[in-house]
C-alpha positions as CSV (number, residue, x, y, z in Angstrom):
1,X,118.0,123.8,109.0
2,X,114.7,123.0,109.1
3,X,114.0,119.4,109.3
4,X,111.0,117.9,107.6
5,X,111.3,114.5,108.0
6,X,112.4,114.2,111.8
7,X,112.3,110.9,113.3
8,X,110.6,109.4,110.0
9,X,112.4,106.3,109.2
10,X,113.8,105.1,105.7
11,X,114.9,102.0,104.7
12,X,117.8,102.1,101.9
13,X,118.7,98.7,100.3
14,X,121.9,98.5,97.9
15,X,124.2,96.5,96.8
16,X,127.3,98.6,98.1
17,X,126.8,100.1,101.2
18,X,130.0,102.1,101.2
19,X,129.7,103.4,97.3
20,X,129.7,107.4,96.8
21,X,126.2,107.8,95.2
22,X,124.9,105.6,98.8
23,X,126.9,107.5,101.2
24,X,125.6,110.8,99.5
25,X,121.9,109.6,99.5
26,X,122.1,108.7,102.9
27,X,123.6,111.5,104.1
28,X,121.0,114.0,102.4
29,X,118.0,112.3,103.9
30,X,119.5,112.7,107.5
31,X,119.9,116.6,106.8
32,X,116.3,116.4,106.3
33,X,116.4,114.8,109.7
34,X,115.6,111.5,108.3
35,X,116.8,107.9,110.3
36,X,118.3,106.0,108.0
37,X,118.6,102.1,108.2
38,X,120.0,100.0,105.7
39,X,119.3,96.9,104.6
40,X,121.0,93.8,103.5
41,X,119.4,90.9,101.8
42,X,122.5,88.5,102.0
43,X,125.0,87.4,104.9
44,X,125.1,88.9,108.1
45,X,124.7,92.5,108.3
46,X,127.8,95.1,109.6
47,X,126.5,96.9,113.0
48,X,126.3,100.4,112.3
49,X,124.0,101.7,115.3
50,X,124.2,105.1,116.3
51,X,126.3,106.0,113.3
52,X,125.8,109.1,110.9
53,X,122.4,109.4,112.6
54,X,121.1,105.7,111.2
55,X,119.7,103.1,113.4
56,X,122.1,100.9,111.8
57,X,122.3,97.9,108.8
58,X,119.1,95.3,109.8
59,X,118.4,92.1,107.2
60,X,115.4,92.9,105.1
61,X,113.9,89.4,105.7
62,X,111.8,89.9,108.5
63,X,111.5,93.7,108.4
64,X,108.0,94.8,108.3
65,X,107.4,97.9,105.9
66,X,104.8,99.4,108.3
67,X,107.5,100.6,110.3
68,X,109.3,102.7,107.8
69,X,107.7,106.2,106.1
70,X,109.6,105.1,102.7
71,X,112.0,102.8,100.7
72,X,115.3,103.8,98.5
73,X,116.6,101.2,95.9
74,X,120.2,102.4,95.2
75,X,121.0,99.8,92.1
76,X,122.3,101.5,89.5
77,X,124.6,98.0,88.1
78,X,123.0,95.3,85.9
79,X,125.3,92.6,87.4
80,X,123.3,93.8,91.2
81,X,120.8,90.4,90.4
82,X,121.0,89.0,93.5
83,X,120.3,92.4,95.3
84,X,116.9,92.6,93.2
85,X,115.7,89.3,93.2
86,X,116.6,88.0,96.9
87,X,112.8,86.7,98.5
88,X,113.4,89.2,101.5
89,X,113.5,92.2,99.2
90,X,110.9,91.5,97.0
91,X,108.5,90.8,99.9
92,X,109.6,94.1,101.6
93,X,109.0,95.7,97.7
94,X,105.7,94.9,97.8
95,X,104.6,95.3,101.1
96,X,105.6,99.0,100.5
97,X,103.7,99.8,97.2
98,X,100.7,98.0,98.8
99,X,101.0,100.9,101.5
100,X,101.1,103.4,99.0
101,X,104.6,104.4,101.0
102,X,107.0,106.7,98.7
103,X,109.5,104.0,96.9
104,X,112.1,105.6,95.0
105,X,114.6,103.0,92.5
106,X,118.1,104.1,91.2
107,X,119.0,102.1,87.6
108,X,118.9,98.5,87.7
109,X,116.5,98.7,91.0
110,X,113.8,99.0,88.8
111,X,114.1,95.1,88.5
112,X,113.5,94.8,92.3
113,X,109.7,96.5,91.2
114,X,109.7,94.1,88.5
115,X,110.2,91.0,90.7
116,X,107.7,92.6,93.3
117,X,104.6,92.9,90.5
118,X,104.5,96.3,91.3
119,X,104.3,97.8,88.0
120,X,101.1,97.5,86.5
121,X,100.2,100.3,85.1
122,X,103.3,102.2,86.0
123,X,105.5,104.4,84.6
124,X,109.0,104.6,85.0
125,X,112.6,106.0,84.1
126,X,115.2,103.2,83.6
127,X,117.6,102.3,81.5
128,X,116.9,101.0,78.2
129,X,118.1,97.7,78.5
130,X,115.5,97.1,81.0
131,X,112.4,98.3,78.7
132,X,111.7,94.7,77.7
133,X,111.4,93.3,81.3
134,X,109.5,96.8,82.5
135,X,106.8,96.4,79.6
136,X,106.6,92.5,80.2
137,X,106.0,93.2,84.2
138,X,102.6,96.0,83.0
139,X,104.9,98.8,83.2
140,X,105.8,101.6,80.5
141,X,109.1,103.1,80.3
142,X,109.7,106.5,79.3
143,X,113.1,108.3,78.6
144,X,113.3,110.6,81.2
145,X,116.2,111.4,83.9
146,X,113.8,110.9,86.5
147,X,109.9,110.2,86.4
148,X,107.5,110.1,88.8
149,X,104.2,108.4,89.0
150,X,102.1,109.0,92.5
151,X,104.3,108.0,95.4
152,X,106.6,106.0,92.9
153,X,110.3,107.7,91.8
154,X,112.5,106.4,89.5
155,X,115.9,107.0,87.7
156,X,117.8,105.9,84.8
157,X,120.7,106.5,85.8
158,X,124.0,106.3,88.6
159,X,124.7,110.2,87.1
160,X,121.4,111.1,87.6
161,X,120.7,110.0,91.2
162,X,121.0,113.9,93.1
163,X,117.8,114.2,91.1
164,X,116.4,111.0,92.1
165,X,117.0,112.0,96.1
166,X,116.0,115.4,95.5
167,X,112.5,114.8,94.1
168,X,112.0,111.5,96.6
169,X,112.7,113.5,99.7
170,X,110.1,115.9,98.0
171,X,107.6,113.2,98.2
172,X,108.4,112.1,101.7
173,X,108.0,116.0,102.9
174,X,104.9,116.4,101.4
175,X,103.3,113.0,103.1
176,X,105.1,114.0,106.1
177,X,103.2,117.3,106.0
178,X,99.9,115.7,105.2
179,X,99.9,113.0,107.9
180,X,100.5,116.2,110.1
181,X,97.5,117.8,109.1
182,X,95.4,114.3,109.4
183,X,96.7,114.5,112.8
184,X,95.8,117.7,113.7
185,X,92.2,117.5,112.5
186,X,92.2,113.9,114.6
187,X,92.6,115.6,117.6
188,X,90.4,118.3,116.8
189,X,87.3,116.3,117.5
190,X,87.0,113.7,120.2
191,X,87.1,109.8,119.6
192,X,83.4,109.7,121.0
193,X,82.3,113.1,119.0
194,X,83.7,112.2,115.3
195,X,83.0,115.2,113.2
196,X,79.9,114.4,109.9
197,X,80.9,113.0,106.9
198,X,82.7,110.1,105.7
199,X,85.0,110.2,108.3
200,X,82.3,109.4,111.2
201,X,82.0,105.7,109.4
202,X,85.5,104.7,110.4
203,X,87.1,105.9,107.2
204,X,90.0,107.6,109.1
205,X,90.5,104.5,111.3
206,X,90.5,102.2,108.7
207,X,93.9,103.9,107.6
208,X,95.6,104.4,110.4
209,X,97.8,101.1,109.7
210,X,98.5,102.0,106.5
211,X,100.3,105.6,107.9
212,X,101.6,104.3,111.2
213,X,105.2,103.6,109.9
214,X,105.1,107.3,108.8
215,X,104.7,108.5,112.1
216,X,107.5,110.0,113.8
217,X,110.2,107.6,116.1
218,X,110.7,107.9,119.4
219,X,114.5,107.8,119.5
């Protein structure tokens, strides 16, 4: 199988680890030859190092979104608030978007995007019930299965998600192929001999922070 996204790390949060629609997400992103970690925004998170391929369950709070090529919101419950709304998340939400990584939201985990501000000017799947709160955060909702907008992926629904993880490991092949090529053409042409054009200002350099997390692991 060829494997696109070897050694690029994605972070997953949900609010069931162990649900079907999680274990199948996960489990498609590591045939891609993804490393999967999850994270947990509440209590102390359950060890899972070297298993299924993952790096194992880290607390969001802390973890810094440069070091991950892209973020999966698996909330496809209204009742998930406290998954959507915890400081720790939100903070990691945004830090993402900012980085223009590929984020990709299931249901409800929309509302994470919501609490983040990272909808302006959006547009996204979700469920009706959250139109209101998607409109009132910038954003426009369509009714679609699945909708994306630049490096932005959502769902409306649990029964939709093979389409959500289908189109957002899409994405994160394509930037995976791209950074590829930018790195290529980097070590084309010497640091002390940059090629004409924009690039000889410093534009390549000046966004190399925002792709490092993109770049493959070493383990």
């Amino acid at each position: 199988m060829d494997q696109k996204l070897a050694g690029r790390r994605i972070a997953v949060l949900a609010a069931d680890p162990g649900d079907e629609t999680v274990s199948a997400s996960r489990k498609a992103l590591q045939e891609a030859g993804a490393v999967v970690d999850m994270l947990t925004d509440s209590g102390e998170p359950k060890s899972r190092e070297g298993s299924e391929g993952g790096s194992g369950n880290r607390h969001v709070s802390g973890t810094s979104a440069s070091e991950f090529a892209g973020f999966l919101i698996l909330s496809g419950d209204t009742k998930d608030i406290a998954l959507v709304r915890g400081d720790g998340a939100i903070q990691f939400a945004r830090e993402m978007m900012l980085l223009e990584k590929p984020v990709a939201a299931l249901g409800d985990g929309v509302r994470l995007l919501v609490s983040s501000d990272a909808l302006t000017g959006r547009v996204v799947a979700c469920p009706a019930a959250l139109r209101a709160e998607v409109e009132g955060a910038g954003g426009h909702c369509v009714d679609e299965p699945v909708h994306a907008d630049e490096n932005l992926i959502t769902c409306r629904s649990v029964a939709e998600s093979s389409k959500l993880i289908e189109r957002f490991i899409r994405k994160l092949e394509s930037r995976a192929a791209d950074l590829k090529v930018d790195e290529l053409s980097e070590s084309s042409f010497p640091a002390s001999d940059p090629p004409p054009g924009p690039t000889a200002l410093g534009g390549a350099g000046a966004s190399r922070d925002k792709i490092e997390g993109d770049r493959p692991t070493g383990g």
